[in-house]
N, CA, C and O atoms as CSV, one atom per row, in Angstrom:
chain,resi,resn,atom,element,x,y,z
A,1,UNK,N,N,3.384,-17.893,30.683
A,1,UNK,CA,C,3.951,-16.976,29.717
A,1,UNK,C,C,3.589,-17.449,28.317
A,1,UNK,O,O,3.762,-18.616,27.966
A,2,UNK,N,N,2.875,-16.124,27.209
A,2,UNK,CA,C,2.557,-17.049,26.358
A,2,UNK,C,C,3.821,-16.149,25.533
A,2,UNK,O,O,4.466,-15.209,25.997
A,3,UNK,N,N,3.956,-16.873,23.942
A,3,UNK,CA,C,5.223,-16.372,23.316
A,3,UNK,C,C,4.924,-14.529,22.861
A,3,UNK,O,O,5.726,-13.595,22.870
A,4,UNK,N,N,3.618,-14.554,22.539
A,4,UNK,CA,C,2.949,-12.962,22.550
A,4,UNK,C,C,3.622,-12.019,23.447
A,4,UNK,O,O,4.438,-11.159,23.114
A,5,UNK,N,N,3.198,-12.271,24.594
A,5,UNK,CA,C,4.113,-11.383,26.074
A,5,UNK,C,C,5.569,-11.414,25.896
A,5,UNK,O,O,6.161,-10.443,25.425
A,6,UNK,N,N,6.262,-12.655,26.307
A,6,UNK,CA,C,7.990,-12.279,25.416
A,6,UNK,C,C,8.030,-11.534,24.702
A,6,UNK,O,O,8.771,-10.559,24.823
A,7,UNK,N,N,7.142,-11.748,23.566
A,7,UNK,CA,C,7.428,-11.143,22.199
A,7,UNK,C,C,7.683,-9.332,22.492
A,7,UNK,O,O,8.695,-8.646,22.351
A,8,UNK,N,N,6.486,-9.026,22.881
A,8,UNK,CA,C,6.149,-7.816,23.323
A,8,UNK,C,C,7.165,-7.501,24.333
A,8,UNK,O,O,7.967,-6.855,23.657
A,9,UNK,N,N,7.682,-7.552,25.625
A,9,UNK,CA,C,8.519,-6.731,26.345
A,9,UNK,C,C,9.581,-7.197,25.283
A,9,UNK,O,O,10.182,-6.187,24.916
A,10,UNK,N,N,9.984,-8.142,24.740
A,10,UNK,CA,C,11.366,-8.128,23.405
A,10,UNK,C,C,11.131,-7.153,22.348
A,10,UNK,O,O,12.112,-6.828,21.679
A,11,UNK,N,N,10.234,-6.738,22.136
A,11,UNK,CA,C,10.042,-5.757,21.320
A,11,UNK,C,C,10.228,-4.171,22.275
A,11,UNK,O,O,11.167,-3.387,22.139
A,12,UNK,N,N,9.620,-4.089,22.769
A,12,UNK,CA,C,10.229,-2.839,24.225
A,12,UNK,C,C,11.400,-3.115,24.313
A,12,UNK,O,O,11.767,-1.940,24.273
A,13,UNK,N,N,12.319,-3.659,24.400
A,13,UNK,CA,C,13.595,-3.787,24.815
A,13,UNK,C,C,14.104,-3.285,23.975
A,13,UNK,O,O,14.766,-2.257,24.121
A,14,UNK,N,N,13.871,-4.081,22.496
A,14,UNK,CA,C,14.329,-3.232,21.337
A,14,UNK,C,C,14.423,-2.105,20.624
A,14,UNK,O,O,15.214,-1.970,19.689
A,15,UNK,N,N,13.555,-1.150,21.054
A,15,UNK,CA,C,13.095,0.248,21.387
A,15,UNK,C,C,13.646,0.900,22.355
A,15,UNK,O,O,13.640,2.130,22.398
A,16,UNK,N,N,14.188,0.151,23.246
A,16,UNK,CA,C,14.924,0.889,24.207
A,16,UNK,C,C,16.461,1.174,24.073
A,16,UNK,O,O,17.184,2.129,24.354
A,17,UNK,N,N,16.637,-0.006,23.551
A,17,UNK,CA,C,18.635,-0.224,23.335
A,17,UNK,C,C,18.369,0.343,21.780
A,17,UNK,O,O,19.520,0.284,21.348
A,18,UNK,N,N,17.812,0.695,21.024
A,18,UNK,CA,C,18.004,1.100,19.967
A,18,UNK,C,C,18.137,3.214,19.948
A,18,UNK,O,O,18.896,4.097,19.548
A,19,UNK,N,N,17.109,3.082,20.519
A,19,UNK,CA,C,16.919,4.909,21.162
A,19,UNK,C,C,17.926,5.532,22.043
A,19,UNK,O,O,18.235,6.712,21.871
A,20,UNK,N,N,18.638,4.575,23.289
A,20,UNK,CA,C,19.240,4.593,23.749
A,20,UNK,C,C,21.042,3.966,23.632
A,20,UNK,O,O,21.722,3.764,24.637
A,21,UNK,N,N,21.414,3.803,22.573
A,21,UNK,CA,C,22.539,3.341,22.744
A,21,UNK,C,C,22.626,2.459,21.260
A,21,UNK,O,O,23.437,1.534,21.228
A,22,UNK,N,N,22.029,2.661,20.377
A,22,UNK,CA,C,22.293,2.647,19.324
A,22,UNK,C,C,21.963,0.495,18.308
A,22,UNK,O,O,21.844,-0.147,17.265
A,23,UNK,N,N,22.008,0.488,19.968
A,23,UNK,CA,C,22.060,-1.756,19.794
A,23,UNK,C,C,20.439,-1.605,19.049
A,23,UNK,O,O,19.427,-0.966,19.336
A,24,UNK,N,N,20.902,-2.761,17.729
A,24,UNK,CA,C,19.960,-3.179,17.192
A,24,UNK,C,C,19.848,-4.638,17.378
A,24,UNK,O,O,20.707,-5.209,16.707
A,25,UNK,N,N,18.947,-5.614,18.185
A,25,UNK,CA,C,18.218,-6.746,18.263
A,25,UNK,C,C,17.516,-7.197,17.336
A,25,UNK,O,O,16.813,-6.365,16.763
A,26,UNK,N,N,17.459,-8.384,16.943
A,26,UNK,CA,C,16.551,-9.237,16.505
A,26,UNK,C,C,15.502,-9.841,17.811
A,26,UNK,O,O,16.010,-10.744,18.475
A,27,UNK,N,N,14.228,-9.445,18.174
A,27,UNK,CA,C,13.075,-9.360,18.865
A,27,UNK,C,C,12.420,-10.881,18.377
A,27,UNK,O,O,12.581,-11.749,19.235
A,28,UNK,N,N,11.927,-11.192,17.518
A,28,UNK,CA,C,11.647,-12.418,17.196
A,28,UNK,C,C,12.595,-13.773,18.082
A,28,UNK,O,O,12.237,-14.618,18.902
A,29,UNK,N,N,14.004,-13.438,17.399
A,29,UNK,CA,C,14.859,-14.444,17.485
A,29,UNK,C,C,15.437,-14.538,19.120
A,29,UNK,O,O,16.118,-15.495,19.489
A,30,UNK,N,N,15.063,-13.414,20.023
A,30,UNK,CA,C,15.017,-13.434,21.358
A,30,UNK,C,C,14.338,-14.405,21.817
A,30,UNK,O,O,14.851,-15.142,22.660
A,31,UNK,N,N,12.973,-14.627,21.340
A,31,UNK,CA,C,12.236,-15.612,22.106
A,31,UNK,C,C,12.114,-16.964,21.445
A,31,UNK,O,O,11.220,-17.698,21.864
A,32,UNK,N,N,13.025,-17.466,20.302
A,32,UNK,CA,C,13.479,-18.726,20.271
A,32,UNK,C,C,14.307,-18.766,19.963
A,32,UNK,O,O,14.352,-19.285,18.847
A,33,UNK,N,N,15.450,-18.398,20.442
A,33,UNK,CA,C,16.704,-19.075,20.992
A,33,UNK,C,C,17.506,-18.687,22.097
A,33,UNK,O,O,17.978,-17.551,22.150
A,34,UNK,N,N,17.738,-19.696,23.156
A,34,UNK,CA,C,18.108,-19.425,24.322
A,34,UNK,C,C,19.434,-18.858,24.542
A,34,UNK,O,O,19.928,-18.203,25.459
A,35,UNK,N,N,19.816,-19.254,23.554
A,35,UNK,CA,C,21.658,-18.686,23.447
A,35,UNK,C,C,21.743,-16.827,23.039
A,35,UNK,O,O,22.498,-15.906,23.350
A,36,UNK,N,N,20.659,-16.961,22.292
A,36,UNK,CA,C,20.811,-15.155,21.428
A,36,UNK,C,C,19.562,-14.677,22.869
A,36,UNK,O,O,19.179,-13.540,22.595
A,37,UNK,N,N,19.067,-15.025,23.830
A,37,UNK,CA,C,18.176,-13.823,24.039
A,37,UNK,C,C,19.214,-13.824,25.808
A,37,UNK,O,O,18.958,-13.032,26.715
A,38,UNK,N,N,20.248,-14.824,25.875
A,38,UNK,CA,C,20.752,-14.854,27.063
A,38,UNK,C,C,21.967,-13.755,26.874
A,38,UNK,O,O,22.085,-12.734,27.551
A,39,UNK,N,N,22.942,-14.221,25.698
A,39,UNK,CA,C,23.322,-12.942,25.406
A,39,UNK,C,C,22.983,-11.318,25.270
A,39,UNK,O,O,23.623,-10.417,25.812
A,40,UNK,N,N,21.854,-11.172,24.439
A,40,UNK,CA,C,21.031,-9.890,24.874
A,40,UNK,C,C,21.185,-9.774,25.934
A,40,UNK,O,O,21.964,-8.957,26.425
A,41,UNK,N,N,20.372,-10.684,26.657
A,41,UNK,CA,C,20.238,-10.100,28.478
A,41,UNK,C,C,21.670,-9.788,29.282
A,41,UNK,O,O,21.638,-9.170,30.346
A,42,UNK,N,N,23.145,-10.337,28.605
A,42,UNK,CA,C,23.886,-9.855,29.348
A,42,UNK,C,C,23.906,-8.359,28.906
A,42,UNK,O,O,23.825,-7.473,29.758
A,43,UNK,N,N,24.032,-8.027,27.350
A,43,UNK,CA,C,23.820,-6.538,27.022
A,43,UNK,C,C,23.509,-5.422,27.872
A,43,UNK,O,O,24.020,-4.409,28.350
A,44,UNK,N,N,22.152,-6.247,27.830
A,44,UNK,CA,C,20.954,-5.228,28.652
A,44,UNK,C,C,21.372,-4.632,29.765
A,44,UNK,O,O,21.515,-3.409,29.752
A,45,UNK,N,N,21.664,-5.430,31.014
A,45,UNK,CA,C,22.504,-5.408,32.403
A,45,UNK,C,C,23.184,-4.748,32.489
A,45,UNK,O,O,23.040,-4.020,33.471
A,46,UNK,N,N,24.352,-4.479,31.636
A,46,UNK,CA,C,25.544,-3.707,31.116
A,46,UNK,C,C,24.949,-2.211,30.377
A,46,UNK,O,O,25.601,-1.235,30.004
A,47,UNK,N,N,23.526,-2.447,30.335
A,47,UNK,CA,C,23.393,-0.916,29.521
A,47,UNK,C,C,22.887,0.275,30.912
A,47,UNK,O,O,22.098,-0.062,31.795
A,48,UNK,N,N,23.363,1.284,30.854
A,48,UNK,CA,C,23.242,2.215,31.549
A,48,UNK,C,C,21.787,3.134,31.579
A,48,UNK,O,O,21.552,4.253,32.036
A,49,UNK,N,N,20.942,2.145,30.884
A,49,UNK,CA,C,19.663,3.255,31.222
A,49,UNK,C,C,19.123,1.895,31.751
A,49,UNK,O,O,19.170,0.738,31.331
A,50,UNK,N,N,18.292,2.847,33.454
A,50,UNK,CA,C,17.609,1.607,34.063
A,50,UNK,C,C,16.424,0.792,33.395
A,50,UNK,O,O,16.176,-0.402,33.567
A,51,UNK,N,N,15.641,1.842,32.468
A,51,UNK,CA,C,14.582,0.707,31.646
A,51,UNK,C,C,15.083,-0.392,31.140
A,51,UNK,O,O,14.528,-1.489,31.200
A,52,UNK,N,N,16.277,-0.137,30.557
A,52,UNK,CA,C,16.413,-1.582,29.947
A,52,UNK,C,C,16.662,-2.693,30.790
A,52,UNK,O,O,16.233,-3.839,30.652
A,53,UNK,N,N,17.674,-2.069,32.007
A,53,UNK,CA,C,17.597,-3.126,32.833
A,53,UNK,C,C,16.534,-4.171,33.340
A,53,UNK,O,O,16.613,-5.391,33.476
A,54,UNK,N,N,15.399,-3.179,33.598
A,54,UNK,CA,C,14.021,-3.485,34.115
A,54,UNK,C,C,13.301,-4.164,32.955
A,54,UNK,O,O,12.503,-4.982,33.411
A,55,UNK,N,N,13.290,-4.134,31.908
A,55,UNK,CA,C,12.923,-4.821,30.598
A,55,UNK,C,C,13.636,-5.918,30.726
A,55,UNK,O,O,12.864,-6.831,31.022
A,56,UNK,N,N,14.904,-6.349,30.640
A,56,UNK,CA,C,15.786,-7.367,30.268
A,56,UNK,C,C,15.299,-8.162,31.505
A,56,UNK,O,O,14.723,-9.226,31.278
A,57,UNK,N,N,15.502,-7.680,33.069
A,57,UNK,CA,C,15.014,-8.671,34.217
A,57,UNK,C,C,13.276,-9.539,33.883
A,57,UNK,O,O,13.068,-10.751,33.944
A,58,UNK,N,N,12.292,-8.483,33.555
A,58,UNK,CA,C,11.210,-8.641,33.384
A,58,UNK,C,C,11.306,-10.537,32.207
A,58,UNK,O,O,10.953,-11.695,32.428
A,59,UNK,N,N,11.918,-9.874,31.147
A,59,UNK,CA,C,12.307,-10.859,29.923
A,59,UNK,C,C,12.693,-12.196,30.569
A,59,UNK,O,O,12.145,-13.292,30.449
A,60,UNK,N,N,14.199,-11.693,31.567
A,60,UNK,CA,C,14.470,-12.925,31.931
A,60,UNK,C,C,13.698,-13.867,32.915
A,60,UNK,O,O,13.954,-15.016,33.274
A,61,UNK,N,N,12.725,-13.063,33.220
A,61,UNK,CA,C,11.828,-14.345,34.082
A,61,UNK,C,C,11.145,-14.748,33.133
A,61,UNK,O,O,11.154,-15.977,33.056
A,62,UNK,N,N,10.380,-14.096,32.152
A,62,UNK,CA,C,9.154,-14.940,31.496
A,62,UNK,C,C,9.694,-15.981,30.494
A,62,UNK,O,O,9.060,-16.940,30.055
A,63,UNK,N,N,10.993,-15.633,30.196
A,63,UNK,CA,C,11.777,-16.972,29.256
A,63,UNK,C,C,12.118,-17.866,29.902
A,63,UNK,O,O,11.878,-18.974,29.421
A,64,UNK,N,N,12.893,-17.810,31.398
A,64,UNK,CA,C,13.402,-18.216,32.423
A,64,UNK,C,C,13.607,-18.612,33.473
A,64,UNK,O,O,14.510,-19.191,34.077
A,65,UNK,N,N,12.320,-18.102,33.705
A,65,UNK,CA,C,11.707,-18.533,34.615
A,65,UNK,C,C,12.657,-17.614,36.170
A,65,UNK,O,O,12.597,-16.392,36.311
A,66,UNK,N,N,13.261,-18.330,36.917
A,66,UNK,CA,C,14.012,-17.989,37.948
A,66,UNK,C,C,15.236,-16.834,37.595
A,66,UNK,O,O,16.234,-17.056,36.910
A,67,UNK,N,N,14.914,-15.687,38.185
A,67,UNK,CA,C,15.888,-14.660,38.040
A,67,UNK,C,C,17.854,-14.731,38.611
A,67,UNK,O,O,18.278,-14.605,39.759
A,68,UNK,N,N,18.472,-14.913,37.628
A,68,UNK,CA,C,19.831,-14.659,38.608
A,68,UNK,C,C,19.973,-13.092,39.328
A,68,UNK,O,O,19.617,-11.970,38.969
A,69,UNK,N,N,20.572,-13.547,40.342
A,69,UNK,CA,C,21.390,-12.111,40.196
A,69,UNK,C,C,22.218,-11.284,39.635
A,69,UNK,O,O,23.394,-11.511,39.348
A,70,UNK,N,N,21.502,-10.123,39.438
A,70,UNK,CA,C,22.080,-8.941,38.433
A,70,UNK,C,C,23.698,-9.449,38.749
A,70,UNK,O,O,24.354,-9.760,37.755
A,71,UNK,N,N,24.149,-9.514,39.665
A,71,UNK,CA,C,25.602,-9.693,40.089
A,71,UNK,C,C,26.499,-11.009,39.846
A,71,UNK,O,O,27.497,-11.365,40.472
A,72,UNK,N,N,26.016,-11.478,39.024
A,72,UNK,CA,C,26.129,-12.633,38.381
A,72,UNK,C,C,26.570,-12.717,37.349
A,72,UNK,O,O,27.549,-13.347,36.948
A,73,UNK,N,N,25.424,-11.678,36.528
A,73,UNK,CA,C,25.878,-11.431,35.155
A,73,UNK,C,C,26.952,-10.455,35.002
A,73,UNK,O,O,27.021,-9.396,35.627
A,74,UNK,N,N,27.956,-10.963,33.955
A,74,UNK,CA,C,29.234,-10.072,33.866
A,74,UNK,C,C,28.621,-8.999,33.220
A,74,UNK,O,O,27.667,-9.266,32.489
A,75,UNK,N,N,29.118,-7.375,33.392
A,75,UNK,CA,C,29.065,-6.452,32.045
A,75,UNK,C,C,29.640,-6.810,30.702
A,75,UNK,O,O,30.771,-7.293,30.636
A,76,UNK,N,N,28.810,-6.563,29.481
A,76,UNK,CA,C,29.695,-6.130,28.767
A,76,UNK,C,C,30.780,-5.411,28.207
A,76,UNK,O,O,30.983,-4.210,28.024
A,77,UNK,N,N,31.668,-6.832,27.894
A,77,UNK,CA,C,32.916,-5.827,27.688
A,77,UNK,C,C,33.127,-5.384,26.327
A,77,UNK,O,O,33.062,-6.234,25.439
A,78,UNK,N,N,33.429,-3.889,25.963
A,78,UNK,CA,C,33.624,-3.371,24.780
A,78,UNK,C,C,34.224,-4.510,23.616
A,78,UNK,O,O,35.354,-4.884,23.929
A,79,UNK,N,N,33.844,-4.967,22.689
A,79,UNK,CA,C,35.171,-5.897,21.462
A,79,UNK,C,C,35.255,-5.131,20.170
A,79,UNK,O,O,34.228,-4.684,19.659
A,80,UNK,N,N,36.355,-4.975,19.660
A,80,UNK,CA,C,36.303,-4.910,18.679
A,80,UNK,C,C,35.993,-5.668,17.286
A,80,UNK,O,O,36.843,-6.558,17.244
A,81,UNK,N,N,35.400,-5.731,16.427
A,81,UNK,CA,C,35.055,-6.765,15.457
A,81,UNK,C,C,36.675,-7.002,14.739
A,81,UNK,O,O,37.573,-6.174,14.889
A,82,UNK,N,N,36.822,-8.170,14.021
A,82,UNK,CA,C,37.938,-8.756,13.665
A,82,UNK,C,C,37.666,-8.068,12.175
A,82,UNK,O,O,38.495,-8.530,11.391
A,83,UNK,N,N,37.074,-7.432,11.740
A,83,UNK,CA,C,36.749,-6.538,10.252
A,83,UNK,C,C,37.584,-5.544,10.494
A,83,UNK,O,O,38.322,-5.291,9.542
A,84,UNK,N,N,37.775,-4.665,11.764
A,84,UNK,CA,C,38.074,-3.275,12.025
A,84,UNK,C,C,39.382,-3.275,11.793
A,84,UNK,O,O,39.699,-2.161,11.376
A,85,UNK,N,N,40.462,-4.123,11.878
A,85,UNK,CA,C,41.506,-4.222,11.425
A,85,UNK,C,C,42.422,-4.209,10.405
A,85,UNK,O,O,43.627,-3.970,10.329
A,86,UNK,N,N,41.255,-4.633,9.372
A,86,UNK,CA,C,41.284,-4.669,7.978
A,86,UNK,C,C,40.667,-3.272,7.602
A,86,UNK,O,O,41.259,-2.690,6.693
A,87,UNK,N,N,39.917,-2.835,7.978
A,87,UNK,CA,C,39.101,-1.667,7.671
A,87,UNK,C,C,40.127,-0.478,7.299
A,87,UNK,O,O,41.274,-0.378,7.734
A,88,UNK,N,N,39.528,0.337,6.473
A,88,UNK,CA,C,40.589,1.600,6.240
A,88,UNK,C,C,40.261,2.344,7.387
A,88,UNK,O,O,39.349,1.991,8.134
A,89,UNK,N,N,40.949,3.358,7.579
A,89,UNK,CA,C,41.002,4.411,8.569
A,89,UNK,C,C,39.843,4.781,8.499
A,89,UNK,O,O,39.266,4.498,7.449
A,90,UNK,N,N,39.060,5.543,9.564
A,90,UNK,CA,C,37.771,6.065,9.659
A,90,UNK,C,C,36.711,5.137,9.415
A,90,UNK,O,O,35.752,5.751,9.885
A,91,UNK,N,N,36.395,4.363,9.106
A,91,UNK,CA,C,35.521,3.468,8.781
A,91,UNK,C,C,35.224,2.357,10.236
A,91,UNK,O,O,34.303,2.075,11.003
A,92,UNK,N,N,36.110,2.133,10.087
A,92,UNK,CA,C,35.803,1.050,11.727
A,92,UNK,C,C,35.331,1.533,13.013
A,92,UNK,O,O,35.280,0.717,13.933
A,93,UNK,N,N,34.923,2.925,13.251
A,93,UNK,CA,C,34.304,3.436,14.187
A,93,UNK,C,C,32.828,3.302,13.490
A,93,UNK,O,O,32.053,3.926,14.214
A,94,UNK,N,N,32.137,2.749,12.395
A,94,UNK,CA,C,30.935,2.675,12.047
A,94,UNK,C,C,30.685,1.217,12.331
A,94,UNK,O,O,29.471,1.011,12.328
A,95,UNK,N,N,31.494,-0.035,12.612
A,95,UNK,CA,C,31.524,-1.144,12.271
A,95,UNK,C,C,30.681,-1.868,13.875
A,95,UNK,O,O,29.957,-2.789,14.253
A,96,UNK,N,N,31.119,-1.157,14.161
A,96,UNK,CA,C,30.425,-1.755,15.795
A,96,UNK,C,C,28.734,-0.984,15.904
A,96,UNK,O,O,27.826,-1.477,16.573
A,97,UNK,N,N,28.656,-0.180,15.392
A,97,UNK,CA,C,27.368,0.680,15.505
A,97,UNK,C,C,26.258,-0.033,14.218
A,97,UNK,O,O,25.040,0.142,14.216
A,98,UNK,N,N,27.014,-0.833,13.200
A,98,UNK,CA,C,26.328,-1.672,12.896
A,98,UNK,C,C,25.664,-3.042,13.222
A,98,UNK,O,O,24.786,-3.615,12.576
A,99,UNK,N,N,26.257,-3.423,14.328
A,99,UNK,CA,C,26.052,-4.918,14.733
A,99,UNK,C,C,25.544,-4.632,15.475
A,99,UNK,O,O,25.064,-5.459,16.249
């Protein structure tokens, strides 16, 4: 795997959760650091269009080598940001669609 190929299906991925569901990624920072592209990948799993799934599995082998099982990884669970609380009315339904 060279970092080019990551790079590239991380960049597809990002095109996908962005078109589809609004998630904006950092694509670069997927393929060096193991903590931000493992998180993504739980995202991904949890997202309801199968490309991404198939993107995120693809990802997780070439970073990762050995695939877990999909059933492994928890879904994501909805959070609210700790801003939204403070937020005036109407506004905190934009706050998650930013991150």
């Amino acid at each position: 795997m060279t970092e080019n190929e990551a790079l590239l299906i991380a960049t597809r991925l990002y095109v996908r959760m962005r078109a589809n569901g609004g998630r904006v990624i950092d694509a670069v920072w997927i393929t060096q650091n193991a903590d931000y592209a493992r998180e993504i990948l739980r995202l991904a799993y949890a997202h309801s269009d199968d490309e991404v799934q198939r993107l995120a599995l693809k990802l997780e082998e070439m970073l990762f080598g050995a695939v877990q099982p999909r059933s492994a990884i928890a879904p994501a669970a909805p959070r609210e940001p700790a801003a939204s609380a403070a937020a005036p009315k109407g506004i905190s339904k934009y706050i998650g669609v930013l991150r």
